[in-house]
BALUMDO-232092 format. One record per residue: residue number from 1; x, y, z of N, C-alpha, C in turn. Coordinates in steps of 0.001 Angstrom, whole numbers, plus 500000, padded with zeros to 6 digits. Each point is the difference from the previous one (the first is absolute). Layout:
  seq     n.X     n.Y     n.Z    ca.X    ca.Y    ca.Z     c.X     c.Y     c.Z
  NUM       X       Y       Z       X       Y       Z       X       Y       Z
...
! end
This chain:
  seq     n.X     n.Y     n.Z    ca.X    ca.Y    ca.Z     c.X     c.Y     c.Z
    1  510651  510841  512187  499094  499523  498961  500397  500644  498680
    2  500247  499236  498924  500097  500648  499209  498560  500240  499154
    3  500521  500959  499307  498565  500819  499275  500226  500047  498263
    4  501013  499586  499787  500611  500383  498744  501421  499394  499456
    5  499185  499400  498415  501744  499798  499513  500493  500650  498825
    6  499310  501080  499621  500780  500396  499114  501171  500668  499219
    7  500784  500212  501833  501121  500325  499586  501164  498779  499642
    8  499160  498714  500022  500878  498556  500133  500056  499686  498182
    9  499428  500407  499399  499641  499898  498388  499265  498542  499712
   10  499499  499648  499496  498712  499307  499324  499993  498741  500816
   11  498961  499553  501071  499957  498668  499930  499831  499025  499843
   12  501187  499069  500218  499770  498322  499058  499215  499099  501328
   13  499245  498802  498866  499404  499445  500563  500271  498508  499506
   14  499936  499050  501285  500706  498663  499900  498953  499118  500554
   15  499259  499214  498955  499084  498817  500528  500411  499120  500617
   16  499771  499783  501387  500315  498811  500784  500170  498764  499077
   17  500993  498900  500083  500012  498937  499755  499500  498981  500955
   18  499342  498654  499218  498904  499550  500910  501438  499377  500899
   19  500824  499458  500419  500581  499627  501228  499999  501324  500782
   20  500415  501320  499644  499663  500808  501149  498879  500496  500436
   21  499240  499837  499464  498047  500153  500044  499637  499823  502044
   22  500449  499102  500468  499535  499684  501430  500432  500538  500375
   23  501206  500881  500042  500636  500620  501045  499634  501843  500171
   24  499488  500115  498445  499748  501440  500126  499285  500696  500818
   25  498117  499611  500143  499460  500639  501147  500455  500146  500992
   26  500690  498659  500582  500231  500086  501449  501333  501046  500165
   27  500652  500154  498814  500949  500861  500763  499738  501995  499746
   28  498783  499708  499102  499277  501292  499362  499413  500258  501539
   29  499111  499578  500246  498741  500198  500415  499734  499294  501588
   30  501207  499224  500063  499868  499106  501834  498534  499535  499905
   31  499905  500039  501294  498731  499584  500896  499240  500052  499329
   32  499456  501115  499146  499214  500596  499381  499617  499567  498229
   33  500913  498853  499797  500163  499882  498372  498447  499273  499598
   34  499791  498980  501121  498487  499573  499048  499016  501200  500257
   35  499881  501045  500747  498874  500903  499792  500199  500794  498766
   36  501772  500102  499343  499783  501162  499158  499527  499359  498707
   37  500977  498416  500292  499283  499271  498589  498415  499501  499850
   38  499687  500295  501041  498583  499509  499696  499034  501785  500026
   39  500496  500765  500136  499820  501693  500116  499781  500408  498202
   40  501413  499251  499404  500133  500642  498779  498750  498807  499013
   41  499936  498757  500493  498917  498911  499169  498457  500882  499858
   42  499738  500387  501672  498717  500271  499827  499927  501489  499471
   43  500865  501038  499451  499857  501352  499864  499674  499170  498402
   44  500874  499348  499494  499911  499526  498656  498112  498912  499616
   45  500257  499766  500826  498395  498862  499613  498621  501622  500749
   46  500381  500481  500749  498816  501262  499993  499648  500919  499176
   47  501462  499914  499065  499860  501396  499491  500423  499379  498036
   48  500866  499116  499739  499783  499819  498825  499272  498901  499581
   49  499067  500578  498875  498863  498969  499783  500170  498846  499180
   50  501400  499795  499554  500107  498576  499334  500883  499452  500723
   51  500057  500280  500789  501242  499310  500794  499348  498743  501297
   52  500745  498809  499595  499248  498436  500598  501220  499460  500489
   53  500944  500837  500579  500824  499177  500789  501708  499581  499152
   54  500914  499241  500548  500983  499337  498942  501050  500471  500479
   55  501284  499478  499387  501292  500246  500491  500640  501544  499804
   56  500603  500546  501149  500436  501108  499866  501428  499890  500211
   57  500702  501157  498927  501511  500267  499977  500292  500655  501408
   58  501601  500055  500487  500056  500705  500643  501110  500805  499677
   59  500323  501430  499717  500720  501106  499313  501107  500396  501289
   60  500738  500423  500082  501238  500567  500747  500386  500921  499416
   61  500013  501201  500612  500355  501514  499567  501417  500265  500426
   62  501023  500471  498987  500588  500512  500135  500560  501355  501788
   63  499055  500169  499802  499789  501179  501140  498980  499409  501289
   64  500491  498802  500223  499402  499403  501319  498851  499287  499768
   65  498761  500543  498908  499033  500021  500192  499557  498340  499665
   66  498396  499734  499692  499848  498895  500007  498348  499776  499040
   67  499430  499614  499003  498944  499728  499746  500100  498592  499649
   68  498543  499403  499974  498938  498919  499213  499371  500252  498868
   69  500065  499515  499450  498728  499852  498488  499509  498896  499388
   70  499076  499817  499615  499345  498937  499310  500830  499183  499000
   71  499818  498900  500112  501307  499400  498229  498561  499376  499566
   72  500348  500043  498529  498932  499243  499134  498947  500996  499249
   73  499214  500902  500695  499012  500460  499709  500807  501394  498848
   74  499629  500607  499208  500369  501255  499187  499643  501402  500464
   75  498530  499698  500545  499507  501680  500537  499013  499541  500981
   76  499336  501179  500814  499251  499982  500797  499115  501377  500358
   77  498890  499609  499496  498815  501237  500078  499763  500419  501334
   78  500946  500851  500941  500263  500656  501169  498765  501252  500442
   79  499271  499098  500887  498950  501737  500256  500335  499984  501731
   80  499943  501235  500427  500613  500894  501281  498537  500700  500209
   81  499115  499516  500357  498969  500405  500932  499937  501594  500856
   82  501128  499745  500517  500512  500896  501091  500135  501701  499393
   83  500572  499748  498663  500639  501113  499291  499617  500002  498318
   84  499251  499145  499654  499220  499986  499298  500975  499458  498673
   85  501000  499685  500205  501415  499604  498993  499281  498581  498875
   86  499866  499978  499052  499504  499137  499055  500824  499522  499056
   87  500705  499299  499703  501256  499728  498709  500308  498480  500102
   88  500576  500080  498965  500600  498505  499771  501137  499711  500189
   89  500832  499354  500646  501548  500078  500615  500782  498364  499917
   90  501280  500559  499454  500966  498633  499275  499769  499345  501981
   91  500024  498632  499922  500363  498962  500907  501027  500472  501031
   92  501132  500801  499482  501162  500925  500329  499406  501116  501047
   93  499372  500902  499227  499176  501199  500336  498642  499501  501141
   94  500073  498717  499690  498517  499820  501271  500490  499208  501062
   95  501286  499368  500311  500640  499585  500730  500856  501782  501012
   96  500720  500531  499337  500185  501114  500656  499081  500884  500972
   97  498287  500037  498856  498937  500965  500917  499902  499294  500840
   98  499678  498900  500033  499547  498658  501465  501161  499959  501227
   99  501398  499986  499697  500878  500341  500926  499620  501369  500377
  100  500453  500805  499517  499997  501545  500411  498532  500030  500840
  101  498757  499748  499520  499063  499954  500968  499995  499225  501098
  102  500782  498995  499912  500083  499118  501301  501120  500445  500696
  103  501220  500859  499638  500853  500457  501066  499246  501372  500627
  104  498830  501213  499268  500065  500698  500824  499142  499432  500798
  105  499452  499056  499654  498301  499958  500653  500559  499285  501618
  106  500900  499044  499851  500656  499007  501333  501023  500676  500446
  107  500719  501258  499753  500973  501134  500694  498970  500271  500996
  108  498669  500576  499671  499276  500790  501114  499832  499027  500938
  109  499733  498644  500250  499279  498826  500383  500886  499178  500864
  110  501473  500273  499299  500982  499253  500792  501195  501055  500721
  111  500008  501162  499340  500565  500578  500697  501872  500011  499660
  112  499720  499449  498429  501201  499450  500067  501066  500606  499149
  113  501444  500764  500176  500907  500646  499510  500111  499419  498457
  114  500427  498384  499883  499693  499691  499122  499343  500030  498893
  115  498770  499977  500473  498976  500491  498881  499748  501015  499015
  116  500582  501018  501068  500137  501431  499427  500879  499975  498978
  117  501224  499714  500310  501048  499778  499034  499870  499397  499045
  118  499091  498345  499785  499764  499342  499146  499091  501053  498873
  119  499472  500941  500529  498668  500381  499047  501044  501111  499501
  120  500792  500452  500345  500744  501520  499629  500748  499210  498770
  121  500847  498772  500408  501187  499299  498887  498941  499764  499040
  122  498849  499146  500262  499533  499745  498667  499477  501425  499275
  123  498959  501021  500944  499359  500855  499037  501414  500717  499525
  124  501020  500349  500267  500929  500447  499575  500471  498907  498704
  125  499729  498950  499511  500086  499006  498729  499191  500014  499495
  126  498507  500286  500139  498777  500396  499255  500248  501188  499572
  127  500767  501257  500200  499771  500826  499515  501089  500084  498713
  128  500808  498592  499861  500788  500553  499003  499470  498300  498980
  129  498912  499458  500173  498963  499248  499757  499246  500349  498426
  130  500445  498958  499188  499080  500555  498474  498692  500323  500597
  131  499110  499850  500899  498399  499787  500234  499860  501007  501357
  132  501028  500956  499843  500278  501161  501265  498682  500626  500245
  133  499349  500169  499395  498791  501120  499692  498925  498981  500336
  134  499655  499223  499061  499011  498898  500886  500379  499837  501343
  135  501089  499324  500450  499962  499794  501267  500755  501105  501180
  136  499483  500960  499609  499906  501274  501032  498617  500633  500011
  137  499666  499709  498985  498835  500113  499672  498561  499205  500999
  138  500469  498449  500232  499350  499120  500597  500377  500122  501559
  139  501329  500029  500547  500333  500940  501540  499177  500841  500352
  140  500067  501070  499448  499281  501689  499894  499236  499757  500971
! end
């Protein structure tokens, strides 16, 4: 598992193009791809309060990893119940917290190597993330 990229130097990130769009979950995520995509919808409609749904990007990390984010919308007034996290976060930044909460939350649930890794590549790209602090902030 990896835990870390920063001895790899900064990573780039590559938005799926819509012809490769179908193929990504299933080869991200197997068996498992409609629970994570529908994992990361509802962390986003529970927890940010302007958020009504709509087309999401899909990002390719340099370093394996993998996020979603909202297209269209500019920001999103993000509250975390759990940890008491309150802020406003770019479409970018609220697509990342919603993955990252949906890989650790379905690692415990599924049991799955994958997952782990998915949440390490991305939080390891959040942390070098203009909105690093908000969204470590909203994890926490």
């Amino acid at each position: 598992m990896n835990t870390s990229n920063s001895s790899l130097g900064k990573i780039e990130a590559r938005e799926v193009p819509d012809g490769e769009r179908l193929y990504v979950l299933p080869k991200r995520f197997g068996q498992h791809m409609l629970v994570v995509e529908n994992a990361i919808y509802d962390f986003m409609a529970a927890h940010a309060r302007t958020y009504c749904g709509g087309f999401w990007k899909f990002v390719e990390l340099s370093n394996g990893g993998f996020y979603m984010a909202p297209v269209g919308e500019t920001t999103f007034d993000v509250h975390i119940e759990g940890n008491g996290f309150e802020g406003v976060l770019s479409a970018d930044a609220a697509g990342i917290t919603a993955c990252l909460f949906a890989f650790s939350h379905l690692s415990f649930q599924i049991q799955s190597d994958a997952l782990v890794n998915h949440f390490y590549h991305l939080r390891d790209f959040a942390l070098e993330h203009a909105e690093a602090i908000a969204i470590m902030g909203a994890i926490d």
